[in-house]
VEXROLO-313610 format. One record per atom (N, C-alpha, C): residue in one letter; x, y, z. Coordinates in steps of 0.02 Angstrom, whole numbers, plus 50000, padded with zeros to 5 digits. Atoms other than C-alpha are relative to their C-alpha. Last residue first. Layout:
AXYZ;...
//
This chain:
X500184999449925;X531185296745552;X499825006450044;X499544998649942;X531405295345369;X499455000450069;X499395005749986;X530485288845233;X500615002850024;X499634993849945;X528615292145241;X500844995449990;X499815005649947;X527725284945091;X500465006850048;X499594994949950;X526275294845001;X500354994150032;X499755004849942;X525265285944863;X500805005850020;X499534996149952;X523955294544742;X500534998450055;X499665002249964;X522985285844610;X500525006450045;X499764995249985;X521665290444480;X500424998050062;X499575001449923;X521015280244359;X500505003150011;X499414998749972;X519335283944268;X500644997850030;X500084992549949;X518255272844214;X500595000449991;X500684999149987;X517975259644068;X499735004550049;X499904997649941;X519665257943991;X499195001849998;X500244992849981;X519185246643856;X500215002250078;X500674997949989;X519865228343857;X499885008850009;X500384997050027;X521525224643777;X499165003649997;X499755005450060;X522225215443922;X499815006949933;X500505000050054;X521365220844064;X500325000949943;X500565002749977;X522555213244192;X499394999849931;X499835007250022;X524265217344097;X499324995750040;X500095002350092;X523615234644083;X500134992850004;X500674998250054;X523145236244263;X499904998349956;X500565006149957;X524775228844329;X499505000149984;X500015004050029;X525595243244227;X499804992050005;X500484998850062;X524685256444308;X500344993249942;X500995002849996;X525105246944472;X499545002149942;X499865007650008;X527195247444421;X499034997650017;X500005002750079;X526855265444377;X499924991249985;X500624997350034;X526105271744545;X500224995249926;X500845005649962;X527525261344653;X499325001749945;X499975005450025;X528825271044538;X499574992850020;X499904999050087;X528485286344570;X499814992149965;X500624999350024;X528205283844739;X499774998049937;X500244992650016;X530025277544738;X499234998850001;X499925000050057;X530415256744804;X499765010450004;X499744994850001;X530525246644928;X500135005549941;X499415000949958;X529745229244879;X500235008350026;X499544993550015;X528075230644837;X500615000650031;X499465004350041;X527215211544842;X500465005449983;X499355002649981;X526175219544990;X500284994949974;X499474997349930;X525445232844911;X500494995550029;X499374997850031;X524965220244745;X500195004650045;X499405005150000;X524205209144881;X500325006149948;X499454999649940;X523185222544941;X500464996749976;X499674995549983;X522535228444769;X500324999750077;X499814995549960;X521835211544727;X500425005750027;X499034999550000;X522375200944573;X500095003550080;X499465006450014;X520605192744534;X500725002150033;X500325006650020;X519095201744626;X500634997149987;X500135000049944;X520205219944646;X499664990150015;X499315000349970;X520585218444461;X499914998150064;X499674991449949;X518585216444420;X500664998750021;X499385001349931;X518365200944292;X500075008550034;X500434997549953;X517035206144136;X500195000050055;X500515004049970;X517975192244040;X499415003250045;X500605004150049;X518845201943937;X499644997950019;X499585006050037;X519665212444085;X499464996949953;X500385006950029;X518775225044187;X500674996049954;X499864999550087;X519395239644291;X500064993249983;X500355002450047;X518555241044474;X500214997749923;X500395005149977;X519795242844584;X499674995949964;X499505004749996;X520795254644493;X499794993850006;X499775001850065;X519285266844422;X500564993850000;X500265007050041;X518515263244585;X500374998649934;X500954999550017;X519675279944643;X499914990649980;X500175003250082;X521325278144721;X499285001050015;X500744997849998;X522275284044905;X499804997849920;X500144997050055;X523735275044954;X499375002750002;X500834997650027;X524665277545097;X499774999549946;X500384996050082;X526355272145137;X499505000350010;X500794999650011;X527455268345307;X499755004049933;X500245007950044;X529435263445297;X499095001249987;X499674999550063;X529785279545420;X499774990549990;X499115000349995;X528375280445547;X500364998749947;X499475003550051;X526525287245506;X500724999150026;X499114996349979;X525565291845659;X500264996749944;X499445005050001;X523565288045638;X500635005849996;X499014998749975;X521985298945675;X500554992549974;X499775007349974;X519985293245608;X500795007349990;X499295001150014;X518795307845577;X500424996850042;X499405000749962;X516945307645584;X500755000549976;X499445004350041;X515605318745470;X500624998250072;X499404997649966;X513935326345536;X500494992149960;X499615008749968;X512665327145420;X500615000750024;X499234998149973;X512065345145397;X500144993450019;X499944998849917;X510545341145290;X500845001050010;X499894992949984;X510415343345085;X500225001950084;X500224997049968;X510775324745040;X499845008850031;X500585005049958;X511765316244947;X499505003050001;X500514998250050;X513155328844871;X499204997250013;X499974991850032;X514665323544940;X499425002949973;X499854997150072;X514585304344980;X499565007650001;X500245003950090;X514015296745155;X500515005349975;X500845001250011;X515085297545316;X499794999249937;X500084992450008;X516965298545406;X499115000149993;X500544994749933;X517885282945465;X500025006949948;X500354999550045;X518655271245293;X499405004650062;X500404993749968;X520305269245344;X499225001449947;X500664997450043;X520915250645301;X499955009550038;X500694997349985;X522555246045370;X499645003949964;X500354997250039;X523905233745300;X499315001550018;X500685001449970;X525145224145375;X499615006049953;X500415003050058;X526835225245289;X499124998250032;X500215006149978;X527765227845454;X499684996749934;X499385002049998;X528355244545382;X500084993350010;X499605000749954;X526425248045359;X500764995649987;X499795004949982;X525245250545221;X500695001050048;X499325001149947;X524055261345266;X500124994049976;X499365006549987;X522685257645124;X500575004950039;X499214998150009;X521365272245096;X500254995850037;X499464997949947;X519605263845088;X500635003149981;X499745005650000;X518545267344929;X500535002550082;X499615002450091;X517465282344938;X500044993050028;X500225005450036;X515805286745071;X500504997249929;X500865000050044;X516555302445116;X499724995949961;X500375003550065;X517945297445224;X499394999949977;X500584999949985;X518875307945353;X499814998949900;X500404998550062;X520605308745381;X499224999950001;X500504998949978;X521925315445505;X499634999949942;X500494998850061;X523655310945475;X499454997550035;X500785000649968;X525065313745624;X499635000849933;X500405006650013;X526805310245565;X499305000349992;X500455005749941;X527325323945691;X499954992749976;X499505000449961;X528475333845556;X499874996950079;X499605002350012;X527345332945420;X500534997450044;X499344997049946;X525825335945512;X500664995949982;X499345003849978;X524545326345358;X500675008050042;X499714993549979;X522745331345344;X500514998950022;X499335000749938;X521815320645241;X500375004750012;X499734995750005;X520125319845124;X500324999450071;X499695000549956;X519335306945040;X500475005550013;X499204995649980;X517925309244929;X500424996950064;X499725003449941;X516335301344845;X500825002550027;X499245000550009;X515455315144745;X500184996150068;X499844999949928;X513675315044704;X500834999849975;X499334996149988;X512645318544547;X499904999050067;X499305007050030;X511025309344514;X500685000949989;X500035005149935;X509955322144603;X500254995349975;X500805001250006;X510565337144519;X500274994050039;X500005003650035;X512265347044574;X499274998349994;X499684997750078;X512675363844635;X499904994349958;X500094990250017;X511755366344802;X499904996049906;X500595000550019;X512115346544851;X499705006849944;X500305003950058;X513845350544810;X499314998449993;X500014996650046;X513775366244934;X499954995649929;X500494996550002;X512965356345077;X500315003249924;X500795005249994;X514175341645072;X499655006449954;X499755002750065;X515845354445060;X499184997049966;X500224994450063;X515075362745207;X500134996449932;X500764997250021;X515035345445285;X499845004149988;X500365002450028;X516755343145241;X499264999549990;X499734999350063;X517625357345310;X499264996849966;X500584994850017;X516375354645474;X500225001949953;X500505004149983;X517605336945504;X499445004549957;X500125004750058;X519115345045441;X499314997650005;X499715003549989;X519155359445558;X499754994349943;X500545003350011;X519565376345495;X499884992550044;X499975005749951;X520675390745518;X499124994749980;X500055000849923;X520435403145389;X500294996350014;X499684995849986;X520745401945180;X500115004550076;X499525000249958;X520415385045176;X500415004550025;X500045000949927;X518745386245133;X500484999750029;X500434994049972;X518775395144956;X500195000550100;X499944993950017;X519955383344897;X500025006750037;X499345002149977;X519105368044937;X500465005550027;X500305001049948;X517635376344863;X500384998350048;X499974992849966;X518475381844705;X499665000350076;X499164998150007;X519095361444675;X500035008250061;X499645003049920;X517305353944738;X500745005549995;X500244995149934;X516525368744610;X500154996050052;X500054994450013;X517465362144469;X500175003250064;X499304997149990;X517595344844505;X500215006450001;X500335003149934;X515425344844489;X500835000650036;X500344992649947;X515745354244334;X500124999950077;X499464993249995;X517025339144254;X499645005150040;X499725002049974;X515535326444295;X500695005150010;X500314999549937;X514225335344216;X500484999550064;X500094994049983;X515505336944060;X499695000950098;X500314995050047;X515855318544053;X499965006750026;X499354997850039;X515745304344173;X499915006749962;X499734998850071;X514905297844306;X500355003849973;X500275005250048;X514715298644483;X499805002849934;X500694999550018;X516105310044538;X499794994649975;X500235001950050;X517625302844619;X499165001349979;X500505000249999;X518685311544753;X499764996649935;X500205005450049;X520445311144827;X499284996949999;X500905000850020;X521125326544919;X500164993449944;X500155006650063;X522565325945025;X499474999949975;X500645002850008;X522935343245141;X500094995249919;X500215000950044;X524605348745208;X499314995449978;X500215005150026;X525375355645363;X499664999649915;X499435005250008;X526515370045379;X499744994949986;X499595001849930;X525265381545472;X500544993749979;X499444995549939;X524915390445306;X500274998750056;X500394996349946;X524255374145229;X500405006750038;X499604995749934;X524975366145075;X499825004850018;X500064991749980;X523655359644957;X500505001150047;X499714999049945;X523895340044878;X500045007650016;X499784993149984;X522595337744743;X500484999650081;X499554998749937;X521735325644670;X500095004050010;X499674995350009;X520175321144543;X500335001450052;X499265000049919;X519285312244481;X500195002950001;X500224999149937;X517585314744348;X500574998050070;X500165005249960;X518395314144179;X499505001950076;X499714997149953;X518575326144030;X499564995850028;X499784993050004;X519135322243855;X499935000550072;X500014996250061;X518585305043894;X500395005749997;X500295003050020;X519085290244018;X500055003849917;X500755000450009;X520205299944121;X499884994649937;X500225003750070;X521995292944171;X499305000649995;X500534999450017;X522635304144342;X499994996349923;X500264999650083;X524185300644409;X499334999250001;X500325001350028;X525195304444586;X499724998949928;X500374997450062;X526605305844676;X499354997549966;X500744996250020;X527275310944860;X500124996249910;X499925003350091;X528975303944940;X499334998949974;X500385004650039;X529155310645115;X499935000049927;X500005008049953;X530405316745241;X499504998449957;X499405003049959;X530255335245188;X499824994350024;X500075001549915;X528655337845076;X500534995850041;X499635003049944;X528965343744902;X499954999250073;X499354997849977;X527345348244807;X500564995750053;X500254999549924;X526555339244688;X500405004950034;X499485005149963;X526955340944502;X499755002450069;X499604999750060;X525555347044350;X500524995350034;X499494996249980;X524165348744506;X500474996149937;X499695001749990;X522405344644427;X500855001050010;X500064997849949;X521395359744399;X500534993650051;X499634992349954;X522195364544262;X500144998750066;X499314997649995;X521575348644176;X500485001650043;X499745005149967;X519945351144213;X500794998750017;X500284998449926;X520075365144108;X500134997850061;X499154995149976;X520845357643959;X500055002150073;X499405002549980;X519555346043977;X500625003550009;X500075001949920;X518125358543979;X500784995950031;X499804992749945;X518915367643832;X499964996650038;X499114999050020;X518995348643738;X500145006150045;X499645004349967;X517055348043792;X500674999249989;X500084998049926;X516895366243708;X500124992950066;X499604991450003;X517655359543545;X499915001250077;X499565004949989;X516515340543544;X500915006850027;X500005001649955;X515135352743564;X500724996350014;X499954993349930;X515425364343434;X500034995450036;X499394995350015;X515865349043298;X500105003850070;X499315005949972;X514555338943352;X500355004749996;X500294996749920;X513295357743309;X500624990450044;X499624994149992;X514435355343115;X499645001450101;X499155000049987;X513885337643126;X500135005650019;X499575003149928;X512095339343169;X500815000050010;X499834994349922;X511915355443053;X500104994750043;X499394992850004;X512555343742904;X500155002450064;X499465003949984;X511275330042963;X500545002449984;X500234999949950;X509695340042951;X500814997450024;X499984993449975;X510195347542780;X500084998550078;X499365000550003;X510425327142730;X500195009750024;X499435005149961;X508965322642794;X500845001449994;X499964999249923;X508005336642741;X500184998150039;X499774992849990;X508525335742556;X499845001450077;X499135001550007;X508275316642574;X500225005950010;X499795004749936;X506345320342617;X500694998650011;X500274996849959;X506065332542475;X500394997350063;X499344992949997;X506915321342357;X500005005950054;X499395004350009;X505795306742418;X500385004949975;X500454999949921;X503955322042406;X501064994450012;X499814994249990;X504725324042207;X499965000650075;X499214999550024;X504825305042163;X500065005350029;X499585002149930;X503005304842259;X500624999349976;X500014998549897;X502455319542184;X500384995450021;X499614993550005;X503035314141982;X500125001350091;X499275001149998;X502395296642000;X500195006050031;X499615002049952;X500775304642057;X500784997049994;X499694993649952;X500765316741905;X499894995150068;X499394995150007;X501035303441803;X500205003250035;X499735003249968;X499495291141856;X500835003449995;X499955008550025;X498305304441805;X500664996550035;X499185002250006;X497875320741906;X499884992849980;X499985004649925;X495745324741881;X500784998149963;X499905008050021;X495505338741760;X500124996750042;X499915005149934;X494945358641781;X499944992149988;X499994997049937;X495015369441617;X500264994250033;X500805001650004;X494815359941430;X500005002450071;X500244994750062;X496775370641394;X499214996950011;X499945001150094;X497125361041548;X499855004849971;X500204995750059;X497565363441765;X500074998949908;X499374998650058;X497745351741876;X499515003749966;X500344998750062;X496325354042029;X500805002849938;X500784998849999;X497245352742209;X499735002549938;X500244995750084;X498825346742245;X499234999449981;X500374998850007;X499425340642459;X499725005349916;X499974996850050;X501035335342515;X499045001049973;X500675002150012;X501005328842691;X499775004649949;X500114993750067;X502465329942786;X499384996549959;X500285003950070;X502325317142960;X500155006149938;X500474993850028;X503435324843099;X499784993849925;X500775000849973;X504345311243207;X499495005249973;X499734998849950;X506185315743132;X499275002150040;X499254998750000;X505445312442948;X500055004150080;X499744999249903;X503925305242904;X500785000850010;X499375004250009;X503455303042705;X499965002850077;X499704999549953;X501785308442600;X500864998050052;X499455005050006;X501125310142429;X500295001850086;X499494999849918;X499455316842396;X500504995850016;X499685005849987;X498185318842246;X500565002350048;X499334998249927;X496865332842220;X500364991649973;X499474995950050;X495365334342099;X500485001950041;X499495004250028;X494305320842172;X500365004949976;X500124999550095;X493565330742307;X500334994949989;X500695003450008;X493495327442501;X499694996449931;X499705006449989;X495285335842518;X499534994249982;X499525000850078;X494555350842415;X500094992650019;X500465002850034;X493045350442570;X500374997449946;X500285007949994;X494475352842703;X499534997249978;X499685008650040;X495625363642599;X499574995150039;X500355006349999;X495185382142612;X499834992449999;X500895000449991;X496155393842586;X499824991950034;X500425005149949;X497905401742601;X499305000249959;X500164996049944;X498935408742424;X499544996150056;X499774992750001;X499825403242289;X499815003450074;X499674997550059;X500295390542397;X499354999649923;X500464998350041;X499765386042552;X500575002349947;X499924994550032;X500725380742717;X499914997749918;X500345000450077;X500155373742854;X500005003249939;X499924993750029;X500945370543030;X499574999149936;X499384998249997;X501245356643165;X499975009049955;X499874998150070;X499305349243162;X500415006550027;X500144992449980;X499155338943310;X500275001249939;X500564997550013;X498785320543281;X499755008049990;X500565004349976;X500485312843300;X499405000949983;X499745003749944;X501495326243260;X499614998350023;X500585002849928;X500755335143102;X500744997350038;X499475004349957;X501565345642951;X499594996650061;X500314999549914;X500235349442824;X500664996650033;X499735002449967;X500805356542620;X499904999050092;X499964997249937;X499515365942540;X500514991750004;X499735005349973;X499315365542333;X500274999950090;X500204998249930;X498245375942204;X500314994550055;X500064991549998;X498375377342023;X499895002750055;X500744998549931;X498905361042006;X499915005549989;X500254994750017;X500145360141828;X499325000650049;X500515003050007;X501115344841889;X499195003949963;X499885004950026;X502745352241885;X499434993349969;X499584997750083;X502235370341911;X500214992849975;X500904993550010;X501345366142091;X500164997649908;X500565003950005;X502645354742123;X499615000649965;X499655004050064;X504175368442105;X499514993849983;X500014994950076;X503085378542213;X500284997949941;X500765000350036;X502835367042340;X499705003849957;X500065006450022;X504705362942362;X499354999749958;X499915001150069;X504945381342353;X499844994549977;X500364995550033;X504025384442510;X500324999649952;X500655003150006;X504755367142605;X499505005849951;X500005006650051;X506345373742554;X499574996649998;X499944998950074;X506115390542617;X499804994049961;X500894995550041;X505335385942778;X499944999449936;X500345003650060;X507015373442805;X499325003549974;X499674998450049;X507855388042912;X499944995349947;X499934992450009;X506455387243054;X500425000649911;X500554998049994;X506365367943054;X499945007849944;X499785004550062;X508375365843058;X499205001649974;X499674995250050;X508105377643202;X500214999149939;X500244996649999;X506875365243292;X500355008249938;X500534999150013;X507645351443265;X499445003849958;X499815001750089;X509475357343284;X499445000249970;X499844993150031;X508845363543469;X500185000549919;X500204996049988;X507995347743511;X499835007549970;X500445001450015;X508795332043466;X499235004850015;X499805001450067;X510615340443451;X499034996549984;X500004992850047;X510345350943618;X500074996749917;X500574999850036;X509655336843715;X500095005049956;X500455007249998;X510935330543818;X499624999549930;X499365004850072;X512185345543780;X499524995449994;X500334998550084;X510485357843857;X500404995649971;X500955002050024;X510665349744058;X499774999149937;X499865006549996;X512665353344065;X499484997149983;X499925002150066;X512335371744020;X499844992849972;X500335001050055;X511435372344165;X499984997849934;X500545003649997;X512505367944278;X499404999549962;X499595006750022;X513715380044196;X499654994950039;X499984998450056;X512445394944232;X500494993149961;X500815003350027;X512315386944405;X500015001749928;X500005005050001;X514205388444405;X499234997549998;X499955005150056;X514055404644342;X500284992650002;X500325001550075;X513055411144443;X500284996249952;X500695003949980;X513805405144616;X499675001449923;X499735005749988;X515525412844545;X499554994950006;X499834999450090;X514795430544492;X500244989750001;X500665001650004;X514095429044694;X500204999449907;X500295008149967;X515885424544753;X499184999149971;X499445006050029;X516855437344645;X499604992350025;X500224999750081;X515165450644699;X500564994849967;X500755002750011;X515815445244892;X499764999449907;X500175008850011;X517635445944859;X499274996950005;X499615004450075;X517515463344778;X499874991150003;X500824997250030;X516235470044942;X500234993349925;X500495008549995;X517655459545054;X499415002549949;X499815007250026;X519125470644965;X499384995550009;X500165000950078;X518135486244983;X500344993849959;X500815000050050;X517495485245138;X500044999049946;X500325004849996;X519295479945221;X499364999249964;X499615005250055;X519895496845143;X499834992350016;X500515001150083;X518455503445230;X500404997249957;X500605003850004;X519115497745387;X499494999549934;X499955008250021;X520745503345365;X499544996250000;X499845000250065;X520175522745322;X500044992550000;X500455003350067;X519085518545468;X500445000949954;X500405004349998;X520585517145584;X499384997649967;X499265007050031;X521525531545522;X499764992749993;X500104997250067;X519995544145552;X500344994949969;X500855004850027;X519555535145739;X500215004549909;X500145008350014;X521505537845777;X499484995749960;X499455003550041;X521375556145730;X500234992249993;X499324992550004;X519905563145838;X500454994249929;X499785004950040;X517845558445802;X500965001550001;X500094997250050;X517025567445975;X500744995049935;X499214995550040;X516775559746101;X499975001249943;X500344993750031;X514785554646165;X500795005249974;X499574996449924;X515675538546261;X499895009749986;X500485003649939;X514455527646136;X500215006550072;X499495006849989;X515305537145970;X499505000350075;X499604998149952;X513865550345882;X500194992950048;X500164995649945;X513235546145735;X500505000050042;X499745001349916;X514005539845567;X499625005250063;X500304995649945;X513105541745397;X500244995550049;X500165000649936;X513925530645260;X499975005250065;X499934991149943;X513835532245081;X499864997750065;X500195001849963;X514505514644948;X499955008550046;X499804995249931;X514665518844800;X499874998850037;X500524997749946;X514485508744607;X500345005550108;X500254994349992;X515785512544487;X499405000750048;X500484999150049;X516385495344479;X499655005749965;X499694999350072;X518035501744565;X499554998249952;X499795005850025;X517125506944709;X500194999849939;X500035003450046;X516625524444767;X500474992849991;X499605004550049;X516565528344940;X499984995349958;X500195001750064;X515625543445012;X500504995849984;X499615003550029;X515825545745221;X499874996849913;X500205002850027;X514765556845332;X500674998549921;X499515001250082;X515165560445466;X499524997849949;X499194996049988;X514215568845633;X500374997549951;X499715001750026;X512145562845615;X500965004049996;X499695008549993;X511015562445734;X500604999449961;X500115000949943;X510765582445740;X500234993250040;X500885002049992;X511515587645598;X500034995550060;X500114998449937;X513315596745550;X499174998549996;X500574995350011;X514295587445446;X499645001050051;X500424997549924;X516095580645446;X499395004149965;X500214992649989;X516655574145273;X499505000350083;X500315002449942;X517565558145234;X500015007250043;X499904996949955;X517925556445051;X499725001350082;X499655000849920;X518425546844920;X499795002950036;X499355000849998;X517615554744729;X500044996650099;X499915005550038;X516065556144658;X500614995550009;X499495000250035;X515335569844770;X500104992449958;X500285002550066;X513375572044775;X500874997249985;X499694996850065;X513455573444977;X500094996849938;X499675006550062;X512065564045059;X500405007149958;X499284999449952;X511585580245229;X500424993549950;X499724993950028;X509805584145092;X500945001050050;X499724998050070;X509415568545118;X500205003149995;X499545004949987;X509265563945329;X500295000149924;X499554995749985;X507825576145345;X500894997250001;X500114998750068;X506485561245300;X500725004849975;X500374994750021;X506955552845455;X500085004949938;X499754993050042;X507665536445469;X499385004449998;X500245000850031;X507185521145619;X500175008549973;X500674997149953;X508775517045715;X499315002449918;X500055002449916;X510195506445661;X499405002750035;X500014992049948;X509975509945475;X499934996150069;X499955001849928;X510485497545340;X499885005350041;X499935005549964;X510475495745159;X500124997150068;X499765000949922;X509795512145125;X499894992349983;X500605004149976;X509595514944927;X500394998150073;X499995005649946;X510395531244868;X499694996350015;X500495001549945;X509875538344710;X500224994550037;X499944996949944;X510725543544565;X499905000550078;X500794998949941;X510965527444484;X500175007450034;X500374995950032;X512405525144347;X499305000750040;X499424999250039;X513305507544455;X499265007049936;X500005002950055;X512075506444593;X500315003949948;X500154996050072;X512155518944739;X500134993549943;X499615003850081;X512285509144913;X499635002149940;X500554999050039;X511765517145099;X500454995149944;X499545002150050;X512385512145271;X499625000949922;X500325000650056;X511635523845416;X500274993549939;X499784999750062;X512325522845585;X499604996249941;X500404998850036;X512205525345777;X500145001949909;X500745001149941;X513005522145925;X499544998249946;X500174998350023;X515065519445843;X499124997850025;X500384999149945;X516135512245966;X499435004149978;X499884993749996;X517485512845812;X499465003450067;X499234999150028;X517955495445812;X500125007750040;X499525003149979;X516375486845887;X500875002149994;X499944998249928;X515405498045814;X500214998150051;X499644993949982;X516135499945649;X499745003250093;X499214997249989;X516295482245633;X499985006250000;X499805002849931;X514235478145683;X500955001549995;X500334996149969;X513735489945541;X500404999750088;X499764995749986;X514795481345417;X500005003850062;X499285001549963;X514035467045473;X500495005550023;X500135000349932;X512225475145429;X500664996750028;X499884994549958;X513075482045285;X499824998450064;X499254995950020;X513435464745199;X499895007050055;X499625004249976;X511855455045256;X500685005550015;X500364997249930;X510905470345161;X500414996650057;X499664991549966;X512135468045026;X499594998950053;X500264993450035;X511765447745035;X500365006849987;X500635001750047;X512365431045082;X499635007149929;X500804996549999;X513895438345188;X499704998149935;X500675004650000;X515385428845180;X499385003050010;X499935003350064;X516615442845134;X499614994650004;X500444997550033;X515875451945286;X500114997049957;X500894998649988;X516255440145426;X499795005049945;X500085007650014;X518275435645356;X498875000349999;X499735000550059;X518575455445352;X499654992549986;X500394995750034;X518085456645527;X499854997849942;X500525002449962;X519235441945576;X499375003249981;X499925004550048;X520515451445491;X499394997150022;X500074996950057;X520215468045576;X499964992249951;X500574998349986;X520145457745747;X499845002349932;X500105008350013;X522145450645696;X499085002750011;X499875003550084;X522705468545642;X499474992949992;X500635000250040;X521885481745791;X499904992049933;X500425003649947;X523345478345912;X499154996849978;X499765008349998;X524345481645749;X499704997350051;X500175004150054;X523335498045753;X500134994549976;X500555001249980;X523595503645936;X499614995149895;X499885006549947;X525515502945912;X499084998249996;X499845004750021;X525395513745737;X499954994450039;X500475003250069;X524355525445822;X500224994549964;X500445003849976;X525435526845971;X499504997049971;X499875006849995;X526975527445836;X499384996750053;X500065004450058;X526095543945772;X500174992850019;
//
């Protein structure tokens, strides 16, 4: 037993590594063909089937076979429902392995015979049990990663319908649930004027929208021709209405409408029109309402994703602030602590504002995230980063970023600039360096653009800041940019010694006493790191 235990910690760091290659897999088929390659690499395994049962499916579907299958290869699929890893006796085939998942779907796997033609003993039984327990975490994190890809396109989408969902979807369903009222309108007409026959026409532009009759359909383009009609019209949310009465009715029969019964229509056609303005303008509020609700979720959201308090980092003095615009902004920080002790700086700014702009933080945040759960290097970090915002955004979405990799106990910071604002070193000396080495903005482009990264050594007395445009840029009555009149170097070096804390507050109140009462007009988001020991 302890040689098994020794040979399986020899197994741990390869098993992980494993583990890392199937949870990125694109597909299932992707998925078993990896599989395929860890059980032969693990288990020296020659030859093997991989199948997958869908959640209530009887019926295996092969997602992988190493050699080409023969028909004789069904009737050796046991029906169980449960764990298990059954020897069987066929010609290619020596296990065979059923394991359900917690969705209820199954994964079945046919094993042949091992390369050295041995037979399966006690190590190789122990060793897949851990391998399929690797299957069934990376199967989870795969379907977590593909439920993840939907519904951020599914939330990319959403972002598309807010635009247009009030001059569109209201419209149209305001439409639908006005039928009635356009079918009583022309029934209360009918009876007010004593017609005996009356069609109402909706148009858009020239096209004819709908048509509706009362008592019953006919005929109307010779009536219109007649004199025994009159017509009152009005335009409302680009649709013309277009009242239409046809032969009043007397005790001497059929009569031509006098100057009454038009009063009457067009007073009645102007109530008509107000009743749909003011129905139309109900459902806009109450559909404001929803939206202004679910953007408030988003912000909350957002929110979240911003860190509440940084973390503590020996020998240095960390803080930041975020000030969005609306409910929910486009910046956004983040300090991550790294399993090897170091720590990662994020500071990014979507273009524009608003929901679109919260999404686009979203999927940088879970992306971030996602990637740091290996070894990585900053440079090919970021141009996955690239490729997956392109993915997830449209073509007027980008994200400008800065991102740093600080060795607390070296000094050493490693950054790389995605087309933002420079990050300010300011120095013990008071001098003041730019970093601005890396490449374009987040989202650009679909290619693999390669990204540089610039090194420096922080010594005690040295700061960093990082900031979005929102600082730089923020206006004053006059239309004045801060940066333009007061400059953000000079207020670095007019900073006497002082807390993070308190460096961030004394520049948000430098801000306000710049733009005066003027609108905050972006974001602002600030981050400043000093080192202060040796």
């Amino acid at each position: 037993m302890d040689k098994i235990v020794e040979k399986l910690q020899l197994q741990n760091g390869a098993l992980q590594q494993s583990f890392r290659i199937l949870s990125r897999s694109n597909n299932l088929e992707i998925f078993a063909k990896n599989f395929y390659n860890v059980l032969h690499e693990k288990l020296q395994v020659e030859n093997a089937v991989i199948l997958f049962k869908y959640k209530g499916s009887i019926d295996w579907q092969v997602l992988f076979s190493k050699r080409k299958l023969h028909s004789d290869y069904q009737h050796i699929l046991l029906p169980a429902n449960e764990f298990s890893i059954s020897t069987i006796n066929h010609s290619e085939f020596k296990v065979f392995i059923n394991y359900p998942l917690a969705d209820s779907a199954a994964f079945g796997i046919l094993l042949g015979e091992k390369l050295d033609k041995s037979k399966y003993n006690n190590f190789d039984r122990v060793l897949l049990q851990f391998i399929l327990h690797q299957l069934d975490n990376a199967y989870h994190f795969y379907i977590a990663r593909t439920k993840e890809k939907q519904l951020t396109f599914s939330l990319n989408h959403r972002v598309l319908q807010l635009n247009s969902l009030i001059d569109t979807s209201i419209e149209v369903s305001r439409l639908q649930e006005g039928r009635h009222l356009l079918h009583l309108a022309l029934e209360r007409v009918l009876a007010l004027t004593n017609a005996s026959k009356g069609m109402l026409r909706i148009k858009m532009g020239t096209r004819v929208l709908e048509k509706i009759f009362f008592p019953f359909p006919f005929k109307s383009k010779k009536m219109e021709m007649g004199k025994y009609k009159i017509s009152a019209s009005f335009r409302f949310n680009h649709k013309i209405y277009s009242f239409y009465l046809f032969e009043k009715e007397s005790r001497e029969g059929i009569v031509t409408f006098d100057e009454i019964d038009q009063l009457l229509l067009d007073a009645f056609t102007r109530q008509v029109h107000v009743s749909l303005e003011n129905n139309f303008l109900y459902e806009q509020s109450l559909e404001k309402e929803r939206i202004e609700y679910e953007i408030s979720l988003a912000g909350t959201i957002q929110k979240n994703l911003i860190p509440e308090k940084l973390p503590e980092i020996k020998g240095y003095d960390l803080y930041g602030i975020n000030i969005p615009t609306k409910h929910v902004g486009g910046d956004y920080y983040d300090c991550i602590p790294l399993q090897d002790g170091r720590y990662m700086f994020i500071m990014a700014d979507v273009s524009g504002k608003g929901v679109s702009a919260a999404l686009l933080v979203s999927t940088l945040h879970a992306s971030v995230h996602a990637y740091l759960n290996g070894p990585f290097e900053l440079e090919t970090l970021v141009q996955k980063l690239n490729q997956v915002i392109y993915q997830a955004s449209t073509i007027d979405k980008y994200i400008t970023a800065v991102f740093s990799i600080l060795n607390p106990g070296k000094g050493e910071l490693i950054t790389v600039n995605a087309g933002h604002n420079p990050t300010y070193i300011l120095r013990n000396n008071r001098l003041i360096e730019e970093v601005v080495t890396g490449g374009i903005p987040l989202g650009m482009v679909p290619m693999a653009i390669p990204y540089v990264s610039s090194k420096t050594v922080l010594k005690a007395g040295d700061s960093v800041l990082y900031y979005t445009d929102g600082v730089t840029e923020a206006m004053n009555e006059k239309q004045e940019e801060y940066d333009d009149i007061r400059s953000l170097k000079n207020f670095l070096n007019s900073q006497k010694a002082s807390t993070a804390q308190n460096t961030i507050s004394e520049l948000i109140a430098d801000l306000g006493n710049f733009t005066g009462n003027t609108p905050q007009s972006d974001d602002i988001t600030a981050l400043y790191l000093s080192k202060i020991d040796s």
